[in-house]
Backbone as a ProteinNet text record, in pm:
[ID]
protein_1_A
[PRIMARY]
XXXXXXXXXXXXXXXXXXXXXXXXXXXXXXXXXXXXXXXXXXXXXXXXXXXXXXXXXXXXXXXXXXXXXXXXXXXXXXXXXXXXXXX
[TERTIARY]
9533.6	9596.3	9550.7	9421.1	9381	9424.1	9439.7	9515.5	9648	9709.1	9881	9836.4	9765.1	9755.3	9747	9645.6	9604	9746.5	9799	9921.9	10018.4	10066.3	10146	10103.2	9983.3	9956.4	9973.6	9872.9	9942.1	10034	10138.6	10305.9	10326.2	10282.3	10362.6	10297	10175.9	10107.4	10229.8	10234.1	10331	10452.2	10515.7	10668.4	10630	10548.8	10475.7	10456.2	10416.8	10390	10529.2	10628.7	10702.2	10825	10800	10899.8	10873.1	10702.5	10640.8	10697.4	10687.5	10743.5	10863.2	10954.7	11117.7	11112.6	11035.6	10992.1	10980	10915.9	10888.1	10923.5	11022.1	11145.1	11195.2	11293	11378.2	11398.6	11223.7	11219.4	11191.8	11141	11113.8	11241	11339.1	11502.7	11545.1	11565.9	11597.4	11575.3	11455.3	11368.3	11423.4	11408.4	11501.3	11645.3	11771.6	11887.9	11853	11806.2	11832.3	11740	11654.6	11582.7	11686.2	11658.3	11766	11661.5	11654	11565.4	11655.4	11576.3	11648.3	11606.1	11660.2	11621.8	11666.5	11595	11613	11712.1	11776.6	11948.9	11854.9	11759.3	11726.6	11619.9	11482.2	11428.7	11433.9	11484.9	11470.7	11382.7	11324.3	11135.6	11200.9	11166.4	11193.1	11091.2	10960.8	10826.6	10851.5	10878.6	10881.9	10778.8	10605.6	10578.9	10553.5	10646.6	10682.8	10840.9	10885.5	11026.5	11027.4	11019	10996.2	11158.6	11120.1	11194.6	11237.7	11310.9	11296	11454	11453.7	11538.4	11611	11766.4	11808.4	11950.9	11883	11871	11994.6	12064.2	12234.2	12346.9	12322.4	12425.2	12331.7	12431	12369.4	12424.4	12354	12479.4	12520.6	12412.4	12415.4	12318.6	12316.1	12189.1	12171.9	12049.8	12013.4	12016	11984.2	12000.2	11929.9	11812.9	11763.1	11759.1	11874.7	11899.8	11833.6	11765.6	11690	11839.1	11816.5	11917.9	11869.3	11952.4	11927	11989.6	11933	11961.2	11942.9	12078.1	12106.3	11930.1	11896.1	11808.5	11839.1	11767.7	11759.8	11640	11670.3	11514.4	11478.8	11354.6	11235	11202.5	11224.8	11133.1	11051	10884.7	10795.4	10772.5	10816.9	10787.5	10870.3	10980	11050.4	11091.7	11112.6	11125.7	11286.8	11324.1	11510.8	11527	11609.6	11637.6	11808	11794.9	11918.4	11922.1	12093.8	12125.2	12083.4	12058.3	12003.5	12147.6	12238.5	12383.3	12386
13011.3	13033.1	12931.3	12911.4	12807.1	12689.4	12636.8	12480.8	12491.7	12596.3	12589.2	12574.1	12659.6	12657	12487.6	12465.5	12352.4	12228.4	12253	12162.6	12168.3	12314.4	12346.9	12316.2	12300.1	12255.2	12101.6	12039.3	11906.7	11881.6	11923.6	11890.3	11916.5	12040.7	12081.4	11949.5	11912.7	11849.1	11678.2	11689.7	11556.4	11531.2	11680.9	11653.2	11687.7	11727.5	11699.7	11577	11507.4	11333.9	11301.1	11307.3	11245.4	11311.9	11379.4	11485.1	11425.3	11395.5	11311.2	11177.1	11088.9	10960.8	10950.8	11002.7	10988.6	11043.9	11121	11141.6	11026	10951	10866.4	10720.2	10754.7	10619.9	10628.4	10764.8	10775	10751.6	10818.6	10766.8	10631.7	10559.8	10372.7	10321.9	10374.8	10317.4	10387.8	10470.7	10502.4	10399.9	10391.5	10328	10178.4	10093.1	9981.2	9979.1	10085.6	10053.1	10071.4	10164.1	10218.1	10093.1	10039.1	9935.3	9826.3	9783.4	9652	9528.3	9455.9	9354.3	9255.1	9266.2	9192.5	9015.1	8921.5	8754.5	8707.5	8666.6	8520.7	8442.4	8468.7	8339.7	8207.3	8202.9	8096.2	8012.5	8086	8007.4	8079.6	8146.2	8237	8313.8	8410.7	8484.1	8604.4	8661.3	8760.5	8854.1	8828.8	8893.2	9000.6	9156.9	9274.7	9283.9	9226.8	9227.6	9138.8	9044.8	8920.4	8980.8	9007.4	9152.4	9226.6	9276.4	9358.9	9468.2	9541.3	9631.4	9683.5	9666.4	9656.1	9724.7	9860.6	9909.2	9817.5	9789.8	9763.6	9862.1	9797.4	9952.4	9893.7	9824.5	9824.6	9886.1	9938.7	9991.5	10129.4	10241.5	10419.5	10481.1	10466.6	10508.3	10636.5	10753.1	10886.2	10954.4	11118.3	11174.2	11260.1	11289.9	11407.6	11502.7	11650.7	11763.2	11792.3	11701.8	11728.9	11650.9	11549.6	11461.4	11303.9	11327.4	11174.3	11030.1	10961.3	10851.7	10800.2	10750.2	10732	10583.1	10420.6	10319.5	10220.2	10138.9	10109.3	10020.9	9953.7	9878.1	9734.9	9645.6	9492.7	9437.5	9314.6	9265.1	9137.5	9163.3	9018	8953.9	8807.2	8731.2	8735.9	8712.1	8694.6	8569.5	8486.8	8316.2	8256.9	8293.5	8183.1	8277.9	8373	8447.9	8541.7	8477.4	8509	8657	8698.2	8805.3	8883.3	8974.7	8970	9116.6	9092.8	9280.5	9326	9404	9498.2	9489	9564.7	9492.9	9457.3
5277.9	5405.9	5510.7	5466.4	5646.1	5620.3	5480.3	5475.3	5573.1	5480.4	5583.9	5677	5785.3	5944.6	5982.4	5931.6	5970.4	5915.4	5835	5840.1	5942.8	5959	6068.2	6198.6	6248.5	6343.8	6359	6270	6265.1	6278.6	6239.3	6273.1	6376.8	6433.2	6594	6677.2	6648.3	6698.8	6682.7	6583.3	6541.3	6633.7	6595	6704.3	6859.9	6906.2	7046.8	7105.2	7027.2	7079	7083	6966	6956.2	7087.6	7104.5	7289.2	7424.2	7386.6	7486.8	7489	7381.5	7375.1	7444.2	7371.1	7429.4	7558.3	7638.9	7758	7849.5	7788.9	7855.8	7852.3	7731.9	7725.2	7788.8	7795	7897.7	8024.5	8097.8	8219.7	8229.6	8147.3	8195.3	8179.2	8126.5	8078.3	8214.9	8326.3	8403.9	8500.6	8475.1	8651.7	8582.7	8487.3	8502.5	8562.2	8478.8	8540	8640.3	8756.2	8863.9	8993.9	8961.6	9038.7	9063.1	9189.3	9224.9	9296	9286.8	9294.7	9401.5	9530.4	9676	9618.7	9666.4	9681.7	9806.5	9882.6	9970.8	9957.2	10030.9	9999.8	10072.2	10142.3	10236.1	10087.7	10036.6	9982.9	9852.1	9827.8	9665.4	9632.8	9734.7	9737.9	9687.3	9538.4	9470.7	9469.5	9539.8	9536.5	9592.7	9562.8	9646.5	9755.5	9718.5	9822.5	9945.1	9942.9	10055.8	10113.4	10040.1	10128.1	10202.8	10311	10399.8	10450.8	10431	10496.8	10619.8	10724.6	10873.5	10881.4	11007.8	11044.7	11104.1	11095	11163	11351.4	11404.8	11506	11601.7	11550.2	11593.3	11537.9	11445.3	11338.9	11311.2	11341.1	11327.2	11225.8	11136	10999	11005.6	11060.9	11106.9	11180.5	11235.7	11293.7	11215.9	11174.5	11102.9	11154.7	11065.9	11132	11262	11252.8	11331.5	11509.6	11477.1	11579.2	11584.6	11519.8	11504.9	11418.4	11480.3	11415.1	11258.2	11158.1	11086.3	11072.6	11066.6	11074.1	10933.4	10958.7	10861.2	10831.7	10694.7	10666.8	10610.2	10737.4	10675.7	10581.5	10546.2	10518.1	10546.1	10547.6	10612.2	10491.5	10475.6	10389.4	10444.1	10408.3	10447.7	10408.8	10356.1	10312.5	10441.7	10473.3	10574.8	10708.8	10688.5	10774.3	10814.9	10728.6	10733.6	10731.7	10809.4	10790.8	10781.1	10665.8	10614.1	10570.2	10547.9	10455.9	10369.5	10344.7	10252	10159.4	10190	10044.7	10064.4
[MASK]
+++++++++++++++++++++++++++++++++++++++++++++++++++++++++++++++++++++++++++++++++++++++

């Protein structure tokens, strides 16, 4: 009897990793399609962290429930300084 146990566990143990794995294919296959990667039309700076993110506070895309504005977003090269749309 204790051999079986100990096989059956091994296995649950087996297809456990393998639930985990595809777990975690899935999500790294997510976060690729879904990532979009901004560039510099001025010098070509693909570095996320030389990109900056900056409200742009002429354009109100909406107010939240709570009244606060919600503004569209540009971005900053940090190599040249250009600043541009986000689409």
């Amino acid at each position: 009897m204790r051999i079986e146990r100990k096989f059956i566990v091994k296995r649950k143990f087996k297809f456990a990793k393998t639930i985990i794995r595809s777990k975690i294919n899935r999500k790294n296959s997510k976060m690729t399609e879904t990532t979009k990667r901004f560039k510099c039309t001025n010098c070509g700076e693909e570095n996320p962290r030389r990109l900056h993110e900056e409200a742009d506070k002429t354009h109100v895309l909406y107010y939240s429930m709570q009244g606060a504005p919600v503004y569209k977003k540009k971005i900053k090269c940090g190599n040249c300084g250009l600043v541009f749309d986000k689409a």
